[in-house]
N, C-alpha and C positions, 0 to 999 in steps of 0.2 A: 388233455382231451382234444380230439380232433375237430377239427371245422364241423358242424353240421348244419351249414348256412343253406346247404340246399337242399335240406329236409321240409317237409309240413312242419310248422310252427308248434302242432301236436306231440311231435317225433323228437324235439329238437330237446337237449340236452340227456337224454334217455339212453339206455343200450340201443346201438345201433339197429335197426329194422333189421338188415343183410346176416346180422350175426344171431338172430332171434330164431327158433325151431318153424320151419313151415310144417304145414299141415300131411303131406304126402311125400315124405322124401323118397328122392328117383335114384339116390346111388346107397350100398351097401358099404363102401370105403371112405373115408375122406380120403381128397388128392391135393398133393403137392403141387401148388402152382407158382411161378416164377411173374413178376409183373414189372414193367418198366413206366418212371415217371417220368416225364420233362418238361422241362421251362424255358426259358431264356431269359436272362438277365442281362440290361444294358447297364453298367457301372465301367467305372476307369481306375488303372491300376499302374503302377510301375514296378520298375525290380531294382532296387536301389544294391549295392553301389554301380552296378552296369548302367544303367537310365534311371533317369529325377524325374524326366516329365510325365507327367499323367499322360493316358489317353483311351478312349474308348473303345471296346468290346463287348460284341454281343454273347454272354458268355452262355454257354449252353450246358445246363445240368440237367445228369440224370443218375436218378436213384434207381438201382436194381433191387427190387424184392422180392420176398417170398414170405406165402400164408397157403396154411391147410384150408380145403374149400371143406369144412365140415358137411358129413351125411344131411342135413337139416339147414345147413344156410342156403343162402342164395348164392353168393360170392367171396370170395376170400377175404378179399380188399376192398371196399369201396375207394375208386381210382377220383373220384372225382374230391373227395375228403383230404385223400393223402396229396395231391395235385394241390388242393389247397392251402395245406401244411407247407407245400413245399414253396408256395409264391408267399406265407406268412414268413418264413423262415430266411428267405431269399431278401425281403422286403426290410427284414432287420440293419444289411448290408449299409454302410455310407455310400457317397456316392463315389469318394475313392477309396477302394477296399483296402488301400494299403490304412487306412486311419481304424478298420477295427483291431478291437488288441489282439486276437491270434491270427491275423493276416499281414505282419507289418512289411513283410515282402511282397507282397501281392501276386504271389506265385498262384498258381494253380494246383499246385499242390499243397497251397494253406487253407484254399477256397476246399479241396477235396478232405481236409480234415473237418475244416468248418462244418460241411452239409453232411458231414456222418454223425457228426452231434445233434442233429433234428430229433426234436422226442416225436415217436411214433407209438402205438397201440402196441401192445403187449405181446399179439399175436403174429405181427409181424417181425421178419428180420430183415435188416439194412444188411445186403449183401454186398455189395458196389454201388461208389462214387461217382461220375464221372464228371470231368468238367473241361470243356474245349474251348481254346478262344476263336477259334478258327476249326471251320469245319474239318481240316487236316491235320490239327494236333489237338489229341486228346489225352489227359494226364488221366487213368483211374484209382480209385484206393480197393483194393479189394479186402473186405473187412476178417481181420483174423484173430479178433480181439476187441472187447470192449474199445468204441470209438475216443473214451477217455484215458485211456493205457498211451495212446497214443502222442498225446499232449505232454505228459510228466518227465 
């Protein structure tokens, strides 16, 4: 289940408001929308056998999604939910990423497997990855299969 910490205390463990029928729906389609999350994570990492020493990066994720904005919701996604999913998710991290078990290189493209394992709502799909340590390089995964196919 997603965060709904910034719901009314009412609201909160319920189907989401966003995905409940309003009273007057204004479109005859549901539409296909595309949504971008990000964060930034400061942790430290190395790439063994090339370099031993740690060192920090501000690492910069972003999930690319997609959800149908149904005839009767409000919005696809609530951004501010899955944002939070995505600093819970983030938060799991050590502080040298090489120490969790599927990052023992500390690449960027273990972090980009890592964050495509986030459990998200049903009705969304994790499209891409992205994960930069440097505003100039960025590693993406673009998803073409179960983010667990990926692993075995």
């Amino acid at each position: 289940m997603m965060s709904q910490a910034h719901y009314p205390p009412e609201l909160q463990g319920k189907v989401a408001p966003y995905r409940q029928a309003i009273a007057n729906p204004t479109r005859e389609l549901p539409i296909l929308f595309h949504y971008q999350i990000s964060i930034k994570v400061r942790r430290q990492h190395y790439n063994p056998p090339i370099w031993t020493d740690a060192h920090y990066h501000d690492f910069r994720v972003t999930l690319h999604l997609q959800a149908v904005l149904e005839t009767t919701a409000m919005y696809g996604i609530d951004m501010v939910e899955a944002e939070q999913r995505l600093r819970d998710w983030a938060a799991q991290l050590p502080e040298v990423v090489n120490n969790h078990p599927t990052c023992g290189g500390g690449t960027t493209e273990e972090l980009c497997l890592y964050f495509a394992q986030i459990p998200l709502d049903s009705h969304i799909d994790l499209l891409r990855v992205d994960v930069a340590e440097v505003p100039e390089r960025i590693t993406s995964l673009f998803i073409t299969a179960p983010p667990s196919a990926y692993l075995n």
